[in-house]
Phi, psi and omega in degrees: 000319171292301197318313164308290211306308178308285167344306203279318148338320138317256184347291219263327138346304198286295178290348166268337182267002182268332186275349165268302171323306178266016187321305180326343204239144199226054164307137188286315203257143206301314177306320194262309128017267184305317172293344152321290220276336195269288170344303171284317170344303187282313198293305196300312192288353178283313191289342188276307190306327179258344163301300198287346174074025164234155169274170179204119149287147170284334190258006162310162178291331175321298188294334155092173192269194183258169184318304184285274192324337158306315173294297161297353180279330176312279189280014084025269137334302170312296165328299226283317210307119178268147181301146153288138176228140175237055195284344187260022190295136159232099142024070190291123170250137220238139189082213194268146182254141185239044182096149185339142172283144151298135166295352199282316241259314171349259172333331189264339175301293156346235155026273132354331184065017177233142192257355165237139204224121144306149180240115188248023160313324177306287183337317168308321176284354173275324184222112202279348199293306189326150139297121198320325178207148161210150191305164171277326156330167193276325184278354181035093176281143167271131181249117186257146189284154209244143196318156178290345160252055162250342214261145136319150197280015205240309189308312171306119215279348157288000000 
């Protein structure tokens, strides 16, 4: 376990002075950059590691996989990589709940930037003028259920 700790300090030791060596150079591009920075990288930790009589393997853990395994792990990941989505986004409603969320509320919440909504339905029958829901936010956004040809065919109550 020291040995690890010790290692790995070296390697970050190593890797902070290869990031001063090239701080100077004023490459545009990112690629010739990393490549600058690996170069001293390998060169600074081969000279402390043979100064200290300890070797440091690449495939040790301090080190991590190398640049090229990385690189493939990347595009990989990429290949592999699905869109994000956020269908599963809920509302959170803070006081009493009045019965099933519409999905319309999600989305217009979503939308919105807000994740939490009073449920003003109850409220509505007194005055139908109210909004169906309103935000928790500092601006108490109002939420009105949306024209029937906003709704989805699931929405619809026919």
């Amino acid at each position: 376990m020291a040995n690890e700790v010790n290692q790995a300090i070296i390697v970050q030791t190593c890797a902070k002075i290869a990031s001063e060596l090239i701080s100077t150079a004023k490459h545009e591009h990112l690629e010739h950059r990393l490549n600058d920075w690996e170069e001293a990288f390998t060169k600074v930790l081969e000279s402390v590691t043979e100064k200290l009589g300890r070797p440091v393997m690449r495939d040790s853990t301090p080190m991590g996989p190398s640049r090229e395994q990385m690189l493939v792990r990347m595009d990989e990941a990429k290949r592999n990589a699905r869109p994000i989505t956020d269908d599963n986004f809920r509302v959170a409603v803070k006081g009493k709940q009045y019965g099933e969320l519409p999905a319309w509320i999600h989305r217009a919440a979503k939308k919105a930037g807000i994740s939490e909504v009073w449920d003003n339905r109850e409220a509505r029958k007194e005055n139908p003028k109210r909004p169906h829901f309103v935000g928790t936010d500092d601006n108490k956004t109002p939420f009105w259920a949306p024209k029937a040809d906003e709704l989805t065919s699931a929405e619809i109550p026919f």
